[in-house]
N, C-alpha and C positions, 0 to 999 in steps of 0.2 A: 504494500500500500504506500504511495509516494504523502507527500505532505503538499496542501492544498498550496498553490499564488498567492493566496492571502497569508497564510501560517507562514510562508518564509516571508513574506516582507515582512510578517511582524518579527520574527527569528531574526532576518537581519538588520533591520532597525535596531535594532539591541545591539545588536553586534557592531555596528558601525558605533553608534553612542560608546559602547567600552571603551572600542581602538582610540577613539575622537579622544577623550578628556582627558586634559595638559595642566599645567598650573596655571595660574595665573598670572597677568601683565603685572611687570614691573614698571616703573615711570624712567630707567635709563635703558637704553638700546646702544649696542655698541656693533658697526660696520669694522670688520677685519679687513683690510685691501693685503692684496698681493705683493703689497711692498714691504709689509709688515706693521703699518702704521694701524692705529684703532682711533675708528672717529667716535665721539659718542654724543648721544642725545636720545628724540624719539622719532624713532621711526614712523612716517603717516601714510606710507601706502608705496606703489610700483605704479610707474607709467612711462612708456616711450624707453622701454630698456634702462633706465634711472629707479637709481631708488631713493626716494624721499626722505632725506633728515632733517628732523627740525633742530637744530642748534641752542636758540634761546628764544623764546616770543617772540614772533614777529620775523626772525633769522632760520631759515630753509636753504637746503642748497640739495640741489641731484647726483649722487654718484653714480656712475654705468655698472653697470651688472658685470662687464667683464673688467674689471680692475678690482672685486670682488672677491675675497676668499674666502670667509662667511660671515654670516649674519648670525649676533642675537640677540634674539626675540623670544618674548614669552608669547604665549596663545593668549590675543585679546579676549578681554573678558565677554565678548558676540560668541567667540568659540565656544567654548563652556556653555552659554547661554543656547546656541542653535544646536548643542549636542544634548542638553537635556532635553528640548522640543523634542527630539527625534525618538529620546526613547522614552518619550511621555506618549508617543504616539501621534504628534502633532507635526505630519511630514511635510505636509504645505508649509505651516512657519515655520520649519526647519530647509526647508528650500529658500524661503524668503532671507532668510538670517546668513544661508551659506553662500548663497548668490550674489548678495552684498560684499562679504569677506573677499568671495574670490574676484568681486570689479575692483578692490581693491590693493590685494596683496598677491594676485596669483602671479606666480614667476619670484616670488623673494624665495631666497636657498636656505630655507628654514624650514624641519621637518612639520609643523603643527599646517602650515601655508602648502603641503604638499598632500596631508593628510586633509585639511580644509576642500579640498580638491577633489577626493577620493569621494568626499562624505557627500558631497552636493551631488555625485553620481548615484549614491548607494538614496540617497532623500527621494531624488526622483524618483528611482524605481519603487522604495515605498509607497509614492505618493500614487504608482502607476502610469509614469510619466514615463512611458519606453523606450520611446525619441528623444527624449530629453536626457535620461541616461545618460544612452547609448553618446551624442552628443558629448556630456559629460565627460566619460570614460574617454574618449579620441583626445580631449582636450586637456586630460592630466597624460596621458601618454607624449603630448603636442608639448606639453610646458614642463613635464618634470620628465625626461626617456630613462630617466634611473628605476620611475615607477611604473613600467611596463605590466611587468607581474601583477603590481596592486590593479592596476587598472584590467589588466584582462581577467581577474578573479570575478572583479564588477561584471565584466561581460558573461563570464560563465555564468555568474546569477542570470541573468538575462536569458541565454539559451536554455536551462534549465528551465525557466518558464515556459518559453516558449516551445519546450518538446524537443526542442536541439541538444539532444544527447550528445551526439557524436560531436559535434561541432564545442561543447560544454570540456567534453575529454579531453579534445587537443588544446583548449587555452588552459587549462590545468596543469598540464606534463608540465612546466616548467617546475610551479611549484611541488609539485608531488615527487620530482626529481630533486629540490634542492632538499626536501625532507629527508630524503634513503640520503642524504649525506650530513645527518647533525640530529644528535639526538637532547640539543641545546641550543637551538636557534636564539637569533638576537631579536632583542626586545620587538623592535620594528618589524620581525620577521613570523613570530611567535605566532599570535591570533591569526593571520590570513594561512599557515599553514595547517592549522586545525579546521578552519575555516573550508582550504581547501581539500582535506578529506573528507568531510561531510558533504559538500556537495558531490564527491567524487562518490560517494556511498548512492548518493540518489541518483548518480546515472546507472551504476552499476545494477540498484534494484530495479531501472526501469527497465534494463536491458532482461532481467531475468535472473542473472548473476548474481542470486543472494549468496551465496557463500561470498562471492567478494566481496560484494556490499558490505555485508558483518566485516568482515575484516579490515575495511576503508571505517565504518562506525567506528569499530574499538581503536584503530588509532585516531582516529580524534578524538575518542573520549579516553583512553587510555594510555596512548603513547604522546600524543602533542594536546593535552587540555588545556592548552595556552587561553582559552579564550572560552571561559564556562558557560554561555548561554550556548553556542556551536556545541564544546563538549557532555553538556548533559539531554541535548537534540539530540547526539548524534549515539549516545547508550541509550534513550527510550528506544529508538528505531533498532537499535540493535537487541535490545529484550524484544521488543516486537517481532521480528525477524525472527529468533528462537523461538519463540513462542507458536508462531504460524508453520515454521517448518521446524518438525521433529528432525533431533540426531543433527540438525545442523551447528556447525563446528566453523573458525576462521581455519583459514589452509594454513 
């Protein structure tokens, strides 16, 4: 038995909200250049390949992105605020909130602004907004190509909805290969690899493949529970799975 459209956008609603929440804005921001210098102030946003610092009232100046070798920043306190919408169940004001974020800060080289990016793809398809996604996803792949993976996990949600197993499978292998190599993924890597067993479970049950199913279940609820709303989805389905079919065993 698969889990309804509705049940996983509400499953990864959740899931998106966990990965999402950061600390809290500080009131200094410090721009690292390439040269070694550190400029500091507040950061107000990206445009035209510039990144916005504000100095002291009234004093702003633009650095380019490529004389940049990082940024930090804490995740504005909007972040926080459009990831609890999201897992109150309120996808529309969690699209509203993240859509904002990202006319503002999308392209700064800071992991919450990359994650902010992720979440406005994963809000849409909560919200049922498929195109809008999908959309989404092209456009963290477009602005961050480090998060390739995050974004085509987003897609495999997608295809999974829409009955695209097979198509589901191939954007998966990457992750499901960097898995069989770390049995301690990094924090950033943690949830979407749990993440992406579970859905790999639900292609495998639609194919027929419950024994593999089980066995994609129990690691994500057992070998990579990085990410407990995924990892306790993805043991119910696997008692379920037992349960339906006697004598069934992971290989």
């Amino acid at each position: 038995m698969n889990a309804s459209p509705r049940a996983a956008h509400r499953l990864f609603l959740v899931l998106a909200a966990v990965a999402a929440v950061t600390g809290t804005a500080s009131s200094q921001d410090a721009v690292i250049m390439k040269t070694g210098l550190t400029r500091e102030g507040k950061i107000t946003g990206l445009s035209g390949g510039n990144v916005r610092l504000q100095i002291q009232a009234g004093s702003s100046t633009g650095i380019p992105l490529a004389e940049i070798r990082e940024v930090r920043m804490a995740a504005p306190k909007e972040f926080d605020a459009a990831a609890s919408r999201l897992a109150a169940g309120d996808a529309a004001g969690a699209v509203g909130a993240l859509q904002k974020i990202n006319d503002t800060y999308a392209g700064l080289p800071a992991p919450w602004a990359r994650q902010a990016a992720a979440l406005l793809g994963d809000a849409k398809l909560a919200s049922g907004d498929l195109e809008g996604a999908t959309a989404a996803y092209d456009k963290l792949t477009q602005t961050y190509p480090e998060a390739t993976a995050l974004a085509n996990l987003g897609r495999a949600r997608l295809a999974v909805e829409a009955g695209q197993f097979d198509q589901a499978a191939l954007l998966l292998e990457p992750l499901l290969a960097a898995s069989a190599q770390t049995a301690f993924p990094l924090p950033s890597d943690a949830a979407p690899l749990c993440q992406a067993h579970f859905l790999h479970g639900r292609v495998r049950e639609a194919a027929g493949d419950y024994q593999g199913a089980l066995a994609s279940y129990l690691k994500a609820s057992a070998l990579f529970p990085f990410d407990p709303p995924a990892a306790a989805a993805a043991g119910q389905r696997a008692d379920t799975l037992r349960a339906e079919h006697a004598g069934l065993i992971a290989p």
